[in-house]
VMD Tcl script that builds the backbone (N, CA, C; Angstrom):
set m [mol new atoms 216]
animate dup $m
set s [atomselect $m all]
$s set {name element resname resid chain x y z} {
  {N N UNK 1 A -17.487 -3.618 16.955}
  {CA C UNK 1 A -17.054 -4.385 18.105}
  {C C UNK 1 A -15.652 -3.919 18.513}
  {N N UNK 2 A -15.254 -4.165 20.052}
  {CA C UNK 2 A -13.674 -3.471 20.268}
  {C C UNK 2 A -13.641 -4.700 21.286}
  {N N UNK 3 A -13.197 -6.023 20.596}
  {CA C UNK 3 A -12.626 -6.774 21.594}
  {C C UNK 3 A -11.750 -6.376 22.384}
  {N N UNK 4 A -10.996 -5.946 22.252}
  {CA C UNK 4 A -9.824 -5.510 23.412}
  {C C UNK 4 A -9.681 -3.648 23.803}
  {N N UNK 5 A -10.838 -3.918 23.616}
  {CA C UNK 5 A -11.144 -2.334 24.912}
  {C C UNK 5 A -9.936 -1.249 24.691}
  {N N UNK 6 A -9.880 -1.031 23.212}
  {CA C UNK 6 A -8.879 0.243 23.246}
  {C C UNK 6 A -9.536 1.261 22.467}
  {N N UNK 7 A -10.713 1.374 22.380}
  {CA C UNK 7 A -11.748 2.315 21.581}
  {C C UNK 7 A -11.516 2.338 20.140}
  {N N UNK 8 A -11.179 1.784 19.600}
  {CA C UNK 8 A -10.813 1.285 17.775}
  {C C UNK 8 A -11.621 0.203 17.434}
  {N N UNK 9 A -12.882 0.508 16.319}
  {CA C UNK 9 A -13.507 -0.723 16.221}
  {C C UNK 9 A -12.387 -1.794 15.698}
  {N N UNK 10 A -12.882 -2.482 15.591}
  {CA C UNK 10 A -12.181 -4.174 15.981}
  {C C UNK 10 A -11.702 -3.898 13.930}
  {N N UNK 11 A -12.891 -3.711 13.453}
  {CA C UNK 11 A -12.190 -3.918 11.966}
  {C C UNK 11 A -11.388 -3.009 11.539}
  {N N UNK 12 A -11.340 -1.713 11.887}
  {CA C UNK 12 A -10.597 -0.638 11.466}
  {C C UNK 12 A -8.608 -0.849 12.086}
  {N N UNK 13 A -9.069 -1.398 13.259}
  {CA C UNK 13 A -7.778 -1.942 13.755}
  {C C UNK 13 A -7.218 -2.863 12.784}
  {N N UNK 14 A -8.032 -3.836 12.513}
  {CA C UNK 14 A -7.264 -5.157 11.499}
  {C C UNK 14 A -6.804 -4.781 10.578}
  {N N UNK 15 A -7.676 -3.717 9.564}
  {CA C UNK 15 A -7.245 -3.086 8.383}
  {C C UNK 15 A -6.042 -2.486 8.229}
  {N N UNK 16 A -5.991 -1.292 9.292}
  {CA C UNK 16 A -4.495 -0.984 9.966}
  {C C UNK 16 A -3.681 -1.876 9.952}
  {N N UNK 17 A -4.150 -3.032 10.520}
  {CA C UNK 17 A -2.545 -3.969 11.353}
  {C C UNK 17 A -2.733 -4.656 9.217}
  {N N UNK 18 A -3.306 -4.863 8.883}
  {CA C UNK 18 A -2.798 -5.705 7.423}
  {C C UNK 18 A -1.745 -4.311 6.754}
  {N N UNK 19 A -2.086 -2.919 6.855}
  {CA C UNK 19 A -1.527 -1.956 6.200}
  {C C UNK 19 A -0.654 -2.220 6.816}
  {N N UNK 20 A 0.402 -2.372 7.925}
  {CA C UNK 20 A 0.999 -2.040 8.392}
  {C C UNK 20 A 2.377 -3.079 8.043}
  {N N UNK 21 A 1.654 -4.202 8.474}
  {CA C UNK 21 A 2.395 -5.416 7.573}
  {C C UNK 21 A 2.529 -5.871 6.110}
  {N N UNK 22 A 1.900 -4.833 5.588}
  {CA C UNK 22 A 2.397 -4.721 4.218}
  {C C UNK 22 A 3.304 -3.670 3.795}
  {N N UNK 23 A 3.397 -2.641 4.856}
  {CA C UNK 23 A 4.508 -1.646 4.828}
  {C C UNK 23 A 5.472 -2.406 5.351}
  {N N UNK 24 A 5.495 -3.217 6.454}
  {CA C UNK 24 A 7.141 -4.246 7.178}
  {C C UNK 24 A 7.531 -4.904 5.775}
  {N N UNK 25 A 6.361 -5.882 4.907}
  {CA C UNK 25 A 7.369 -6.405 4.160}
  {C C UNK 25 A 7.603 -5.758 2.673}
  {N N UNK 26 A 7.389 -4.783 2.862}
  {CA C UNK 26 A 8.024 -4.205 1.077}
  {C C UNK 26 A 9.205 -3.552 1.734}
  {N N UNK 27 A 9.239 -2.729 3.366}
  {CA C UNK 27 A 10.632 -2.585 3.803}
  {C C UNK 27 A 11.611 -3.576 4.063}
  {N N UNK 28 A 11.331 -4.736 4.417}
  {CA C UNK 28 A 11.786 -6.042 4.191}
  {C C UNK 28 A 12.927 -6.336 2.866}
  {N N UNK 29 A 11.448 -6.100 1.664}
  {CA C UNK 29 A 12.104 -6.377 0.356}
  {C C UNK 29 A 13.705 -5.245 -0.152}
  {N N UNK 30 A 13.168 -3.809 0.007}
  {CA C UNK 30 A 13.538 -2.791 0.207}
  {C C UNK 30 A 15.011 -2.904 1.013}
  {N N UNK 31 A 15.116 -2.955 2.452}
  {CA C UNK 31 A 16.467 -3.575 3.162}
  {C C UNK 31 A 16.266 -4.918 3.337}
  {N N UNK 32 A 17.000 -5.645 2.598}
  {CA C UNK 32 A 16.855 -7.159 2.936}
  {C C UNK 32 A 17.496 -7.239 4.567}
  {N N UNK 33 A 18.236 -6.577 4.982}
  {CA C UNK 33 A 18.847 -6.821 6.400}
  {C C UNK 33 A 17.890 -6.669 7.620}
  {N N UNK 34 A 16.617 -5.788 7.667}
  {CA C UNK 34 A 15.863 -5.830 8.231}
  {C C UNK 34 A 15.122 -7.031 9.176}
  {N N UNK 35 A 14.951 -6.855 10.200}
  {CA C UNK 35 A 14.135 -8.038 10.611}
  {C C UNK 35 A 12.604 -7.761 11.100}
  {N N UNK 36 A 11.665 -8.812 12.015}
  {CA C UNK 36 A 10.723 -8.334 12.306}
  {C C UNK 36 A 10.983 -7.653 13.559}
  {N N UNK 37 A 11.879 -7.714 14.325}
  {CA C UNK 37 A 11.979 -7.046 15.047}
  {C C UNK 37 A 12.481 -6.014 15.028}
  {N N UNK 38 A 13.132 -5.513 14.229}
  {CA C UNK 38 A 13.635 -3.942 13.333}
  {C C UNK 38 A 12.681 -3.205 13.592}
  {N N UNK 39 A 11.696 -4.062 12.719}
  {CA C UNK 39 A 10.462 -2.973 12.474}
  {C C UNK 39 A 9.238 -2.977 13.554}
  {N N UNK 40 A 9.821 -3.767 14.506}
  {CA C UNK 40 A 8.375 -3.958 15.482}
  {C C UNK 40 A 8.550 -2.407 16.363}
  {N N UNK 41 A 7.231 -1.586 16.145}
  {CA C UNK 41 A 7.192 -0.100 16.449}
  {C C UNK 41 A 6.515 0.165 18.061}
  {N N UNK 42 A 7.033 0.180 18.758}
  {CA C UNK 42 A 6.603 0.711 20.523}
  {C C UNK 42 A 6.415 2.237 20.310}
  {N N UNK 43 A 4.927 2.567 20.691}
  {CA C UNK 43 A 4.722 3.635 20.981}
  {C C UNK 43 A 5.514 4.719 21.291}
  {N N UNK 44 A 5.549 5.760 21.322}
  {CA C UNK 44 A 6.539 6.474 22.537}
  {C C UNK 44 A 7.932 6.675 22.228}
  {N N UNK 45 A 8.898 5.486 21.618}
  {CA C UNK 45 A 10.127 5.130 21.196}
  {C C UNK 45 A 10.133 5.541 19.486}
  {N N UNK 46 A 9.761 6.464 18.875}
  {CA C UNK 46 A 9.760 6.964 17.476}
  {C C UNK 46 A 11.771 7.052 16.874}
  {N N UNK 47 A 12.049 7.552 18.337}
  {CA C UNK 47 A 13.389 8.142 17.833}
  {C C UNK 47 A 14.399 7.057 18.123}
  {N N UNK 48 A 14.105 6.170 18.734}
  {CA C UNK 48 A 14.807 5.121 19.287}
  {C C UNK 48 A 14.794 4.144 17.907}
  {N N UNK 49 A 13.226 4.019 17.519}
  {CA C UNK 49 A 12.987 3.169 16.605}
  {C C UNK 49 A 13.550 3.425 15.011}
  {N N UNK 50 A 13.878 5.157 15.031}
  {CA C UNK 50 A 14.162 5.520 13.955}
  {C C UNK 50 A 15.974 5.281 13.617}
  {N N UNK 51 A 16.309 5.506 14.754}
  {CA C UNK 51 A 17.541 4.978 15.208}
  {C C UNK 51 A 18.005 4.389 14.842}
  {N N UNK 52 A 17.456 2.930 15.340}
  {CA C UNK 52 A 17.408 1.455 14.835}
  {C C UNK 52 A 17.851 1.186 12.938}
  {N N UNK 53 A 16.823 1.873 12.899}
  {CA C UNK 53 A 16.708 1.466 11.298}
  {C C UNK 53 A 17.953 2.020 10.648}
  {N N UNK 54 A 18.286 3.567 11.178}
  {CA C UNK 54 A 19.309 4.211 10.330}
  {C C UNK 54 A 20.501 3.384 10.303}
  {N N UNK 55 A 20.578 2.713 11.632}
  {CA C UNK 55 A 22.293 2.002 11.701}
  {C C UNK 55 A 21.917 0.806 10.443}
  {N N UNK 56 A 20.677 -0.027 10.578}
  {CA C UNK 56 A 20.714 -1.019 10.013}
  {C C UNK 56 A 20.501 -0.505 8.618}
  {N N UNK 57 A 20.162 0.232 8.368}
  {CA C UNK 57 A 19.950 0.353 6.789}
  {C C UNK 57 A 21.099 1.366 6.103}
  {N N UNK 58 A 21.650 1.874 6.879}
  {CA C UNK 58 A 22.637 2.876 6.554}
  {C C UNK 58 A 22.575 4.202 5.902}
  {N N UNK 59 A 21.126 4.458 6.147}
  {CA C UNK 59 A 20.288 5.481 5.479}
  {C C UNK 59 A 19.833 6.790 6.426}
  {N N UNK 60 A 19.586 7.961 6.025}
  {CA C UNK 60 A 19.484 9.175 7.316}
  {C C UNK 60 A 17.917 9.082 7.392}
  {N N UNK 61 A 17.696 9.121 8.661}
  {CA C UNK 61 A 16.847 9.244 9.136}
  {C C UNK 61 A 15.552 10.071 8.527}
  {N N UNK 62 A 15.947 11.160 7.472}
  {CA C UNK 62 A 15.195 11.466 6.746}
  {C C UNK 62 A 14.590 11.085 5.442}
  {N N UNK 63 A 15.684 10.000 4.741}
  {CA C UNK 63 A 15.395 8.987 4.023}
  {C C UNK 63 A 14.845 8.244 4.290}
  {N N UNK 64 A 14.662 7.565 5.307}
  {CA C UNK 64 A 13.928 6.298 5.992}
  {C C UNK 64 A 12.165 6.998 5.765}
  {N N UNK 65 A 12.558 8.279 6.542}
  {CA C UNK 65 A 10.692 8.848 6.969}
  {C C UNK 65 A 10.272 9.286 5.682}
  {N N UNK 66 A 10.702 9.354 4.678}
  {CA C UNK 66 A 10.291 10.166 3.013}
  {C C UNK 66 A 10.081 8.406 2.753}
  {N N UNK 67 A 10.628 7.312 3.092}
  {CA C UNK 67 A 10.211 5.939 2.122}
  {C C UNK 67 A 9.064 5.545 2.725}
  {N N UNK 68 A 8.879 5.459 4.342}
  {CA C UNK 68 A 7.634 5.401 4.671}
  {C C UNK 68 A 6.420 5.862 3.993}
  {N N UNK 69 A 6.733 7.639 4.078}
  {CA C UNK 69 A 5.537 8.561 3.291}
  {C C UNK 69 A 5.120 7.702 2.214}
  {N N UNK 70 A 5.785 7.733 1.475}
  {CA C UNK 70 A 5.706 7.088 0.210}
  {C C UNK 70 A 4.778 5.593 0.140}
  {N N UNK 71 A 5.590 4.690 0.908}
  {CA C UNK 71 A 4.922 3.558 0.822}
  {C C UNK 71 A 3.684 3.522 1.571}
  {N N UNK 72 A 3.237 4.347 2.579}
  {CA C UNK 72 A 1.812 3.859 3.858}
  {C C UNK 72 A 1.038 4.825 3.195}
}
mol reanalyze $m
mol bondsrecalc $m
mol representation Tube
mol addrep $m
C-alpha cells in the first residue's frame, strides 16, 4: 500500500522512519545538546544540515558523517 503517493510501500517507509528515529535518539544520547529540530533532515539541505550539527556539537563535519555510518 502507498498511502501518500510517494512510490515507497507504506511499510518499508515506516521501517525507515522507526530506523531513523532511533538514529535521532542515540544522537540525542550521544550530544545531549541536540534537539529534534537539529536533527529534523530537509531534503536537498545536506550541507546546511551538516552545518547545523557541527556548530552544535562542536565536532567536524567528518566526525559527525563517520558516527552516522556507524550508527544507521
Amino acid at each position: 500500500m502507498d498511502v501518500n503517493n510517494n512510490n515507497v510501500d507504506d511499510s518499508t517507509e515506516l521501517r525507515a522512519r522507526g530506523g531513523w528515529n532511533e538514529v535521532k535518539g542515540k544522537a540525542k544520547q550521544q550530544w545531549g545538546n541536540l534537539t529534534d529540530d537539529d536533527l529534523d533532515y530537509q531534503e536537498g539541505q545536506q550541507d546546511e544540515w551538516f552545518g547545523r550539527l557541527q556548530q552544535k556539537t562542536g565536532h567536524t563535519i567528518d566526525e559527525i558523517k563517520d558516527w552516522f555510518h556507524r550508527n544507521f
